[in-house]
C-alpha positions in Angstrom: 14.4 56.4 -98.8 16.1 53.1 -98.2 16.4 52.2 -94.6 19.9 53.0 -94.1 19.2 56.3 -95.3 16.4 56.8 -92.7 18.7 55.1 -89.6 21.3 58.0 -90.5 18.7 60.6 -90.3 18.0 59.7 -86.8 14.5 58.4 -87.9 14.7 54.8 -86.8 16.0 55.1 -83.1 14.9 51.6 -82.2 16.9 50.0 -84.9 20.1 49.1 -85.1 22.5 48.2 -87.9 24.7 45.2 -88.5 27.6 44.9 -91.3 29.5 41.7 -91.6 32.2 41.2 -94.2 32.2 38.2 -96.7 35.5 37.5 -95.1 33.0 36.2 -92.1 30.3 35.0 -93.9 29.9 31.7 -95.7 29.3 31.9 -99.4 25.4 29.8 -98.6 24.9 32.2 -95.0 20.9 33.3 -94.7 22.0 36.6 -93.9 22.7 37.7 -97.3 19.0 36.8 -98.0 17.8 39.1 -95.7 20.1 41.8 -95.5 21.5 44.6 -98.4 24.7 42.9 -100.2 27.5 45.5 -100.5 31.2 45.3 -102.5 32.3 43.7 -99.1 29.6 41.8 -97.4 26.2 42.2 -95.7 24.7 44.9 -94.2 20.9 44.7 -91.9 19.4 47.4 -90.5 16.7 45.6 -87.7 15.1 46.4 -84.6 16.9 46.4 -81.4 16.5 42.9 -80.1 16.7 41.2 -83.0 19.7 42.9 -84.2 21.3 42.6 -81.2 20.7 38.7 -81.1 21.8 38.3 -84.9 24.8 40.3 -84.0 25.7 37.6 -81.4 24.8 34.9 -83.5 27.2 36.5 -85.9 29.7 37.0 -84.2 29.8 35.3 -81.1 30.0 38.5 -78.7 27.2 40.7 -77.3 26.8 43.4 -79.0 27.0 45.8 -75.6 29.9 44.3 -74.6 31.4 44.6 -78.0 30.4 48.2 -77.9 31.8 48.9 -74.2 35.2 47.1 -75.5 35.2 49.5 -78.9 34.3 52.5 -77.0 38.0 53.2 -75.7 39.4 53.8 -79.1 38.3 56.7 -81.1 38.5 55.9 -85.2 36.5 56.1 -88.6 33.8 54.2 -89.6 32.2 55.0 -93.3 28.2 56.4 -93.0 27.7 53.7 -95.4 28.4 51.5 -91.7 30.5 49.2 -94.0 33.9 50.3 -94.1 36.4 52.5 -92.0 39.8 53.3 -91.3 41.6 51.1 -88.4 43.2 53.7 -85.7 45.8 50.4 -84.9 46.8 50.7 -88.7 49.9 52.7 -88.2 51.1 50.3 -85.4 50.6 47.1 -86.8 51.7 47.9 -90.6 52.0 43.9 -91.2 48.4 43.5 -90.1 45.3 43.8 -92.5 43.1 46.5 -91.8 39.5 45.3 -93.1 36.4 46.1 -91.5 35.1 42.4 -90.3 31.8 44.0 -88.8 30.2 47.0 -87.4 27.2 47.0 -84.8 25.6 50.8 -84.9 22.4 52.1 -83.0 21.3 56.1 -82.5 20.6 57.6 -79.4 18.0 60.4 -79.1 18.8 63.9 -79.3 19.0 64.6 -75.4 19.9 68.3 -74.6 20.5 67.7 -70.9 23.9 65.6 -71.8 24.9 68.5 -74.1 27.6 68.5 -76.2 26.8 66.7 -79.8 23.8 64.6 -78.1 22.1 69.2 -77.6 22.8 69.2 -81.5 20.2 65.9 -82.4 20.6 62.5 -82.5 24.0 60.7 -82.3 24.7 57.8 -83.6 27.4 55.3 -82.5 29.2 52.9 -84.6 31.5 50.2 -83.4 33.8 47.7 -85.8 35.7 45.3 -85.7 39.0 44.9 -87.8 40.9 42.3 -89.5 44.1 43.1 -86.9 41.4 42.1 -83.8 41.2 46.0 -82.7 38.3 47.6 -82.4 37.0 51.6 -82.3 34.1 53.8 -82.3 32.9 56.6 -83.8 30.4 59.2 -83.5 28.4 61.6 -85.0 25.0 63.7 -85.3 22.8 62.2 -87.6 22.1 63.4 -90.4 25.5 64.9 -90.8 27.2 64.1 -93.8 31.3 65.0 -92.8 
């Protein structure tokens, strides 16, 4: 099982995962020397501090912040944590919709919050698109939908 696959299944709670397209990266950047190479960039799934400081690095935001400004809009991100679909796509048809990058961590199944978080663990993906929006979205890990 790759560790993608166990970070969906809730089994790497202290990790998080960090997606940055190629239209961010440069063609010599380390990170795809360390990280998985997908059709559109670079994906890493690392532990919590260090994915939170390469996330900064990356990007030049903390990745709480970032998360806390993604938070108000509800959208789709893919469970490959590569791709999604923009929710300000509609609104700004001119715009390009690209995922630039996505910061994702899983929170512990905690049945006093209820809700999905009674149902297991929940994990929370943020990204970032090409149009400068942002959204989050949710779901019990291990869930496929």
């Amino acid at each position: 099982m790759s560790a993608l696959d166990e970070f969906l299944a809730g089994d790497r709670l202290d990790d998080v995962v960090f997606f940055v397209s190629d239209a961010s990266l440069d063609d010599d950047s380390r990170l795809r020397n360390v990280g998985t190479v997908t059709d559109d960039g670079v994906r890493l799934v690392l532990d919590g501090e260090t994915g939170r400081s390469a996330f900064q690095a990356g990007t030049g935001m903390g990745a709480m912040a970032f998360a806390k400004e993604a938070m108000g809009t509800d959208g789709r991100v893919d469970r490959s944590l590569d791709d999604g679909d923009c929710p300000f796509a509609a609104e700004r048809p001119d715009d390009e919709h690209g995922v630039r990058f996505v910061f994702a961590f899983a929170e512990a199944e905690n049945e006093d919050v209820g809700g999905r978080y009674a149902e297991g663990d929940v994990v929370h993906a943020y990204a970032h698109c090409d149009c400068g929006g942002s959204y989050t979205h949710k779901w019990v890990a291990g869930d496929r939908a």
